[in-house]
N, C-alpha and C positions, 0 to 999 in steps of 0.2 A: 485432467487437462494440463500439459506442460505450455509454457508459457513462449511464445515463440520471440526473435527477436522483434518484430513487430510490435509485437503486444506489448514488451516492455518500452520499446521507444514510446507508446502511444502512452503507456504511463507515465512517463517522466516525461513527453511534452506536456502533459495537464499539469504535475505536479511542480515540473521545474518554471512556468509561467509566472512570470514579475506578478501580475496582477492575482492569481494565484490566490484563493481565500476559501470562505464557506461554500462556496460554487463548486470548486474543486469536485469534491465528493459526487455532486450530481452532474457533474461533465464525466467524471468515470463512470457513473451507472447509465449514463445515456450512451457512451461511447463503446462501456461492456457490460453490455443488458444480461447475460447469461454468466458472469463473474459474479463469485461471490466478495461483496467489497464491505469491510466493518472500518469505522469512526474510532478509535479510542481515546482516551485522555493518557495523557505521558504515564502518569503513574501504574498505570496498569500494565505495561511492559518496560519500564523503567530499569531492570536486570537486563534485560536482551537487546545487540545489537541489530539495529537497522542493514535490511536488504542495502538502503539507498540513504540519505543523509540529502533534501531540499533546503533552502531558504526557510521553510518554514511550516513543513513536512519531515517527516519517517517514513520510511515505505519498509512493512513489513510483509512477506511471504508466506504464505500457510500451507500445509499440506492437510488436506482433510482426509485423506485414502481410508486411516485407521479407521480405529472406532474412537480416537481422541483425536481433533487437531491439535497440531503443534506448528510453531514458527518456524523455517527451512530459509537457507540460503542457497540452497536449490532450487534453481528458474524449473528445471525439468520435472520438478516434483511437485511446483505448488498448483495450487486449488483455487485459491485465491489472494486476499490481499488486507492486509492491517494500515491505515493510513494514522497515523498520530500526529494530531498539530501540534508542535512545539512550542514548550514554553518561550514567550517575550518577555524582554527585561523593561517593557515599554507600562 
């Protein structure tokens, strides 16, 4: 599944939302039932750049075509989607 522009607008309306929080996540699975969507914590791709840079999100990319996923910055490649909430200094 290549990601259409659509698809990515409808991500980053969720992601880029002020209000924006734990919701998040389950506004993307209600919104792309049939997406694969993972949670991480920062330190677990803390090497790699983010697809996208939010207020308070990473939006990362995945291809899973292989027999390994790996993270892509290619919309037309990916599978699904790495969300990482970023560290607060709060």
């Amino acid at each position: 599944m290549a990601f259409s522009a659509e698809d990515l607008a409808g991500i980053d309306a969720v992601l880029s939302a002020a209000e924006a929080g734990a919701e998040a996540i389950a506004a993307l699975r209600a919104r792309f039932p049939g997406l694969s969507i993972t949670l991480c914590d920062p330190s677990d791709v803390d090497t790699e750049d983010p697809f996208k840079e939010y207020e308070r999100f990473d939006l990362h990319l995945v291809n899973g075509a292989g027999h390994c996923w790996q993270l892509t910055s290619e919309s037309n490649a990916a599978t699904g989607i790495v969300v990482v909430k970023r560290k607060t200094s709060d």
